[in-house]
One Martini backbone bead per residue (centre of mass of N, CA, C, O) as a GRO file, in nm:
protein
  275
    1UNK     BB    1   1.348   1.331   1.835
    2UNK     BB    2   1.244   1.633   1.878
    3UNK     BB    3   1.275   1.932   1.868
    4UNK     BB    4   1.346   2.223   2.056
    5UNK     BB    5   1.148   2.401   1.808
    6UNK     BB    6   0.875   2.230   1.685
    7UNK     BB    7   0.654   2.403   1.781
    8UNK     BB    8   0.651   2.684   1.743
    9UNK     BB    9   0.517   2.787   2.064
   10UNK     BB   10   0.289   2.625   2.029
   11UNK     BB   11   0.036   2.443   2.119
   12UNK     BB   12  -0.173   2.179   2.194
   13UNK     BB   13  -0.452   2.151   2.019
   14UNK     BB   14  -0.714   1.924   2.029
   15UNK     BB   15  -0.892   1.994   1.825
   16UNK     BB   16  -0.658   1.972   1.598
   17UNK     BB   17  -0.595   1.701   1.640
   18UNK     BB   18  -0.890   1.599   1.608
   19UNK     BB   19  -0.888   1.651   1.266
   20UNK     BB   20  -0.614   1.452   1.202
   21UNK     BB   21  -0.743   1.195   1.284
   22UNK     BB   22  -0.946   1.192   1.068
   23UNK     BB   23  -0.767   1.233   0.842
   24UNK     BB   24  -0.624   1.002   0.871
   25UNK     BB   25  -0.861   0.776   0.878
   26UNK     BB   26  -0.914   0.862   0.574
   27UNK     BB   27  -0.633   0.836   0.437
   28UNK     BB   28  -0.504   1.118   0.385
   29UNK     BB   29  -0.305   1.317   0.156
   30UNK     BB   30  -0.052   1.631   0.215
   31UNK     BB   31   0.004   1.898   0.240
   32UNK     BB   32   0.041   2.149   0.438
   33UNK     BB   33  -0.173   2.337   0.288
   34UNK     BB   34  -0.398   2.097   0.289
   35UNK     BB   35  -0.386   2.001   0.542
   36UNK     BB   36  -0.538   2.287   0.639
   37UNK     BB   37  -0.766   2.305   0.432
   38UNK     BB   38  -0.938   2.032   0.586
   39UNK     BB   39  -0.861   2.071   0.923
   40UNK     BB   40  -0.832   2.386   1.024
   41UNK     BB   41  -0.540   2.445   1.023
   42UNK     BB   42  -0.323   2.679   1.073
   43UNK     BB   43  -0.201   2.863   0.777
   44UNK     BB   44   0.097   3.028   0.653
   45UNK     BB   45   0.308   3.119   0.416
   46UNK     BB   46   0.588   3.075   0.665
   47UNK     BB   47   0.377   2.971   0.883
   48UNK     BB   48   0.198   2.720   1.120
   49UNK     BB   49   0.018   2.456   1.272
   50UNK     BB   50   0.054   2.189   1.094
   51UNK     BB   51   0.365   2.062   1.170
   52UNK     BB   52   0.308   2.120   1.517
   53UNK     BB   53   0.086   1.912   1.473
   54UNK     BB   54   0.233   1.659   1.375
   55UNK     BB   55   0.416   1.664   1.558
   56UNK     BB   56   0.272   1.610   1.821
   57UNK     BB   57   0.120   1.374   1.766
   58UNK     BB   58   0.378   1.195   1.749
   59UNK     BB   59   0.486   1.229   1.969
   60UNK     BB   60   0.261   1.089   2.133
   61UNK     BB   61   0.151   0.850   1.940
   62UNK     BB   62  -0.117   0.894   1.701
   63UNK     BB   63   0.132   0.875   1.475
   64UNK     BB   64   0.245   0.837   1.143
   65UNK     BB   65   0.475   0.824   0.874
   66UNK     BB   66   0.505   0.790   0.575
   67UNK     BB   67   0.678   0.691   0.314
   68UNK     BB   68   0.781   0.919   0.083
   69UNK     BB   69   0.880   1.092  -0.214
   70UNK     BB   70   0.710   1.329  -0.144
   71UNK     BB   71   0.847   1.533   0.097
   72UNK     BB   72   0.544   1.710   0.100
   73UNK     BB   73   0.408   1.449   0.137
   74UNK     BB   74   0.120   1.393   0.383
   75UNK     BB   75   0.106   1.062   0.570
   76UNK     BB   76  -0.104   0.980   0.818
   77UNK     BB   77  -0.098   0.752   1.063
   78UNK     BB   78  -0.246   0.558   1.246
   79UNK     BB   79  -0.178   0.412   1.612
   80UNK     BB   80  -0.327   0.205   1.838
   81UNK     BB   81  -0.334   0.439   1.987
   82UNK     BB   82  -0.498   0.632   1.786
   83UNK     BB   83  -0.768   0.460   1.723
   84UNK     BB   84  -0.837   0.442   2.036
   85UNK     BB   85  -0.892   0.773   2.055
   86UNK     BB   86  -1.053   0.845   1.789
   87UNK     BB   87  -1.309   0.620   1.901
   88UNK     BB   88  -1.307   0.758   2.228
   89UNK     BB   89  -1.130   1.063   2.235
   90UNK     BB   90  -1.048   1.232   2.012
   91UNK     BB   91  -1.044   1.553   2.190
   92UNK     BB   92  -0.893   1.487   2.441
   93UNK     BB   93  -1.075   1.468   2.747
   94UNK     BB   94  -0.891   1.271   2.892
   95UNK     BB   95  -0.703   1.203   3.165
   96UNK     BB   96  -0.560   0.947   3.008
   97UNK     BB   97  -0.516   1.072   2.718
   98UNK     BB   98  -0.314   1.280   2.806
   99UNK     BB   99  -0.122   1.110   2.984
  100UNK     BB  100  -0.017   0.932   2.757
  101UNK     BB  101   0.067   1.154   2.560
  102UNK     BB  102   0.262   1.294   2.796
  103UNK     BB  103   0.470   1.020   2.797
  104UNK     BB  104   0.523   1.046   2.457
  105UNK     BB  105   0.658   1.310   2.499
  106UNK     BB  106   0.902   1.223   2.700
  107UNK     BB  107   1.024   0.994   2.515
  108UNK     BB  108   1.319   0.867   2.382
  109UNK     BB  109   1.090   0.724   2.156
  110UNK     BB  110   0.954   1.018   1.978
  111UNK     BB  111   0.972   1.235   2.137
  112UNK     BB  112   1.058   1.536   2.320
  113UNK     BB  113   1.348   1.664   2.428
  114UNK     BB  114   1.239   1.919   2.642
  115UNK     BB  115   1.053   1.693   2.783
  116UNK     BB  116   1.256   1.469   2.864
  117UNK     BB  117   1.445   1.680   3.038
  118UNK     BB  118   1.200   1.779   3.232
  119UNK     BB  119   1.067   1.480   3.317
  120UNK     BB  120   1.275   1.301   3.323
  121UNK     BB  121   1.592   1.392   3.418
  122UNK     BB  122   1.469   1.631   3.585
  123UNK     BB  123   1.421   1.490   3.841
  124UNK     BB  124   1.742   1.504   3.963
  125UNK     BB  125   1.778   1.829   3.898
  126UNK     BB  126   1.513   1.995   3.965
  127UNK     BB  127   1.245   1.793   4.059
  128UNK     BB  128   0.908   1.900   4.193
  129UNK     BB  129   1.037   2.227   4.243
  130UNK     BB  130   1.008   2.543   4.081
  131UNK     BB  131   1.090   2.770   3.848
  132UNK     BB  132   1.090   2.908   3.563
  133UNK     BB  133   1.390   2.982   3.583
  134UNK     BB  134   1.508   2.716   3.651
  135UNK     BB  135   1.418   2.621   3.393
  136UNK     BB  136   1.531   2.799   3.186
  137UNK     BB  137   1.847   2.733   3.261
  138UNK     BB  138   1.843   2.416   3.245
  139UNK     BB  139   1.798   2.447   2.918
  140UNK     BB  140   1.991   2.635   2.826
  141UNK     BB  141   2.235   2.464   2.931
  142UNK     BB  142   2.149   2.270   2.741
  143UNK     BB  143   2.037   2.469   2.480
  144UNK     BB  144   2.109   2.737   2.496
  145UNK     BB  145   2.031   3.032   2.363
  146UNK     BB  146   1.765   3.221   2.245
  147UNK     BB  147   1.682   3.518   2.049
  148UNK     BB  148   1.383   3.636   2.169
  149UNK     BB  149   1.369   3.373   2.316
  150UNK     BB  150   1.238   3.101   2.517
  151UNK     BB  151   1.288   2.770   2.613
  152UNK     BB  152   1.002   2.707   2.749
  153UNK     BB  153   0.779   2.770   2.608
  154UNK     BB  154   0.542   2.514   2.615
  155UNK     BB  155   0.561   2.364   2.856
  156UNK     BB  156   0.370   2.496   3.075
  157UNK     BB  157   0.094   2.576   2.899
  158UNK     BB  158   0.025   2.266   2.800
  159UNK     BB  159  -0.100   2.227   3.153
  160UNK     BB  160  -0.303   2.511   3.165
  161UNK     BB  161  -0.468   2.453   2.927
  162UNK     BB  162  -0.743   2.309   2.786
  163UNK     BB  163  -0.697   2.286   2.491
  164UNK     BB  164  -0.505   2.100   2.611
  165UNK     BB  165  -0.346   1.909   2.879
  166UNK     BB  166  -0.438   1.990   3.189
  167UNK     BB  167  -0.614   1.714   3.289
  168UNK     BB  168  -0.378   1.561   3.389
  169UNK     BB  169  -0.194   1.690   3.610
  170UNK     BB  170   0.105   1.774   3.575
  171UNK     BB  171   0.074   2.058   3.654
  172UNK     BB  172   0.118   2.301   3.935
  173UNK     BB  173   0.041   2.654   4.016
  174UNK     BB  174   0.251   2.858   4.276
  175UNK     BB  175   0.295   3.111   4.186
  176UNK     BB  176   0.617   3.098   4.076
  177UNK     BB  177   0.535   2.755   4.113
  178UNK     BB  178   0.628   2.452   4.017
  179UNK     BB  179   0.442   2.135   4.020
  180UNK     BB  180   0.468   1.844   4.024
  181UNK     BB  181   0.294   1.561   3.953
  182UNK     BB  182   0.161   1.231   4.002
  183UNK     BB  183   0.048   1.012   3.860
  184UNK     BB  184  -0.212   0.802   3.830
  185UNK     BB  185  -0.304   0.584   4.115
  186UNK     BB  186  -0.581   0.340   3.963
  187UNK     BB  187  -0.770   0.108   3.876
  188UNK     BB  188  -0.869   0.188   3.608
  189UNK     BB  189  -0.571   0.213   3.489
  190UNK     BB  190  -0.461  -0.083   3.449
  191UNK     BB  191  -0.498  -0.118   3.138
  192UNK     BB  192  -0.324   0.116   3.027
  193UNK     BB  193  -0.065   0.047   3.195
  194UNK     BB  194  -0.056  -0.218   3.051
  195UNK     BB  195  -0.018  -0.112   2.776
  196UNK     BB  196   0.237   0.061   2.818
  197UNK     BB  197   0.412  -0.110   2.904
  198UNK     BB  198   0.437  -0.293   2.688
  199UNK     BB  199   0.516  -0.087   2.469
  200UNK     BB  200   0.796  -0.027   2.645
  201UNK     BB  201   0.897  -0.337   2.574
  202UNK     BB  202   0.880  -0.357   2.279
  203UNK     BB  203   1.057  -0.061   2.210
  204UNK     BB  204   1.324  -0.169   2.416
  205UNK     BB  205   1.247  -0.491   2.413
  206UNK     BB  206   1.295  -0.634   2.138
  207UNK     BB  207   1.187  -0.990   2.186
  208UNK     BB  208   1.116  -0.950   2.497
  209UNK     BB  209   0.926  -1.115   2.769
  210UNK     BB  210   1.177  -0.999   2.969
  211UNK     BB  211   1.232  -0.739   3.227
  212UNK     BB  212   1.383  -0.560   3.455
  213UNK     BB  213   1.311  -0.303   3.650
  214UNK     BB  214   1.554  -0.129   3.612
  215UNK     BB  215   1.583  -0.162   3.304
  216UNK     BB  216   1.291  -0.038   3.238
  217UNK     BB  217   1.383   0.281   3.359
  218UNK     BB  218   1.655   0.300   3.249
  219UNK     BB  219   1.512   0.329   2.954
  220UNK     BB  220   1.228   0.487   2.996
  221UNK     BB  221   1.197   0.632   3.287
  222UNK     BB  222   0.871   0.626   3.345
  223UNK     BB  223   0.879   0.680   3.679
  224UNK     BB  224   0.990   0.952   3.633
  225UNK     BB  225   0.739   1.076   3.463
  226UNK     BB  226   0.557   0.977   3.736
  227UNK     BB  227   0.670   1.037   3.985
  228UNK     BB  228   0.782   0.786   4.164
  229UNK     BB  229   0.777   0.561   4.391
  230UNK     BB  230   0.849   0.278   4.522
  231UNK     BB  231   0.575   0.224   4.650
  232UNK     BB  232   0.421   0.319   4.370
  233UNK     BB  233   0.526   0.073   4.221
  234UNK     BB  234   0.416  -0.144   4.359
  235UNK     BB  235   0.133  -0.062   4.344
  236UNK     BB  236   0.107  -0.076   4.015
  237UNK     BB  237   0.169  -0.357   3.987
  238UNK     BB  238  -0.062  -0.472   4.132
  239UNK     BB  239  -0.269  -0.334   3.966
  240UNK     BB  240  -0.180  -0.465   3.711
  241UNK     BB  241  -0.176  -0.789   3.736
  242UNK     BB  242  -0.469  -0.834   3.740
  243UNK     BB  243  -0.507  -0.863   3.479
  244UNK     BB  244  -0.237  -1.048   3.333
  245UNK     BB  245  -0.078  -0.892   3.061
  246UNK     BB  246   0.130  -0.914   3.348
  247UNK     BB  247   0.392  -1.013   3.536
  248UNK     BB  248   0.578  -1.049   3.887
  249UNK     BB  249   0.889  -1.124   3.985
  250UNK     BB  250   0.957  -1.129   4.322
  251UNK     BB  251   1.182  -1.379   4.373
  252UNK     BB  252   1.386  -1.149   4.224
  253UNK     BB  253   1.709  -0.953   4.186
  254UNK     BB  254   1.546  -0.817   4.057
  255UNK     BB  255   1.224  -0.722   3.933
  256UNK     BB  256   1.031  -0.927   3.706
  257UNK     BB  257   0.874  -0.849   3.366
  258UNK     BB  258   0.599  -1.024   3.205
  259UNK     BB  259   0.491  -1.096   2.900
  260UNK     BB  260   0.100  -1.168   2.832
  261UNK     BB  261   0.120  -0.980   2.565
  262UNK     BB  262   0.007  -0.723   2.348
  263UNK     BB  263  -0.030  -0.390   2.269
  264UNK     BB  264  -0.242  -0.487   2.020
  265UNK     BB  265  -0.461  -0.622   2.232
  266UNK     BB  266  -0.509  -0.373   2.462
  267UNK     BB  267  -0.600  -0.081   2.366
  268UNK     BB  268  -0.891  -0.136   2.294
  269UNK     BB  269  -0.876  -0.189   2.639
  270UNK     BB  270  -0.876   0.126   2.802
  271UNK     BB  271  -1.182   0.259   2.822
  272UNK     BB  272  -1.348  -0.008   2.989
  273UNK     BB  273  -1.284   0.147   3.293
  274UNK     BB  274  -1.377   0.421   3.234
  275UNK     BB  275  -1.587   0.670   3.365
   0.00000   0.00000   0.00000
């Protein structure tokens, strides 16, 4: 996962991520520096946003980097997930690309430690309203004091800048209180939530075409990070399904999600639906 303090305080900038994807698409690689001067990305003597927005963007899963020998040197590559968004919603100005991108922030399997504790783990011990203080205090508890800065970074004003990723409504705000918001439960979703499930199954349970609801949400959490409850989950696996992309044994407890499809197969199929 990403460390504590990758974001260097920066929010992600939807403009720079999409110059990122841009550079991606066409195959550049280069210094953060050169990159930098490419994608219009600022970066300055000993600091900038262009390592920022790199990191960003893995954390999202919109790229990976290459391996390279000379390890100044930057070469992103669009993912699946990456691909369709750089042909379809560049600028990621959809709340379903917001949506995806703050889940793959969340997520213990390349996102960002403190997206993870607050978003996944946090849903048992913050809840679903809080207070920046409570915030800050709980992040503290896990990673330490930092001087002269809050630990709370960017992760609240990430959701509240339309530059980033307000349009997800992952979070309001309500006088001092934070409010988590629920993942959107909505047909349209069905083929997105279609392509994320495959990913979390491949991602969490590399070579397995079944496993178990219990299993699925213990390994990636995913549930808790779209604050669903029960009944949240049953409506949508019942919309997940229509598409046949997976499929749902009831009939065993727990109940068993199997896959009928890979997700570089449903991704191209994600704004298909999207009005």
């Amino acid at each position: 996962m990403l460390p504590i303090n990758f974001h260097q305080t920066f929010i992600p900038e939807r403009r720079y991520i999409a110059a990122l994807l841009r550079y991606a698409a066409l195959g550049n690689e280069g210094t953060l520096g050169e990159i930098a001067d490419q994608t219009g990305i600022p970066m300055g003597k000993s600091s900038g946003k262009a390592q920022a927005t790199l990191d960003y963007a893995r954390g999202m899963d919109l790229i990976r980097l290459a391996n390279m020998e000379d390890k100044s040197v930057k070469k992103p590559i669009l993912t699946s997930f990456g691909s369709i968004v750089y042909a379809e919603d560049r600028f990621l100005g959809e709340p379903m690309t917001q949506g995806l991108a703050h889940m793959n922030l969340c997520s213990s399997c390349g996102g960002a430690i403190a997206w993870h504790e607050m978003f996944a783990k946090g849903r048992k011990t913050l809840g679903s309203r809080f207070s920046g203080d409570q915030l800050e205090e709980y992040l503290v508890r896990l990673f330490g004091v930092v001087k002269g800065k809050k630990r709370t970074g960017p992760l609240v004003l990430t959701y509240v800048e339309d530059e980033a990723l307000a349009r997800s409504n992952v979070l309001a705000i309500e006088g001092e209180t934070i409010i988590r918001e629920k993942a959107p439960i909505l047909d349209a979703y069905a083929i997105p939530y279609s392509a994320y499930i495959l990913y979390l199954m491949e991602t969490f349970f590399p070579g397995q075409n079944q496993v178990t609801l219990s299993d699925f949400n213990d390994r990636s959490l995913w549930f808790d990070i779209c604050l669903w409850n029960e009944s949240d989950i049953e409506c949508i696996l019942s919309i997940v399904e229509r598409k046949s992309f997976i499929s749902i044994d009831r009939q065993m407890q727990p109940w068993i999600i199997e896959k009928k499809a890979n997700a570089n197969h449903v991704w191209p199929l994600v704004y298909s639906e999207i009005a």
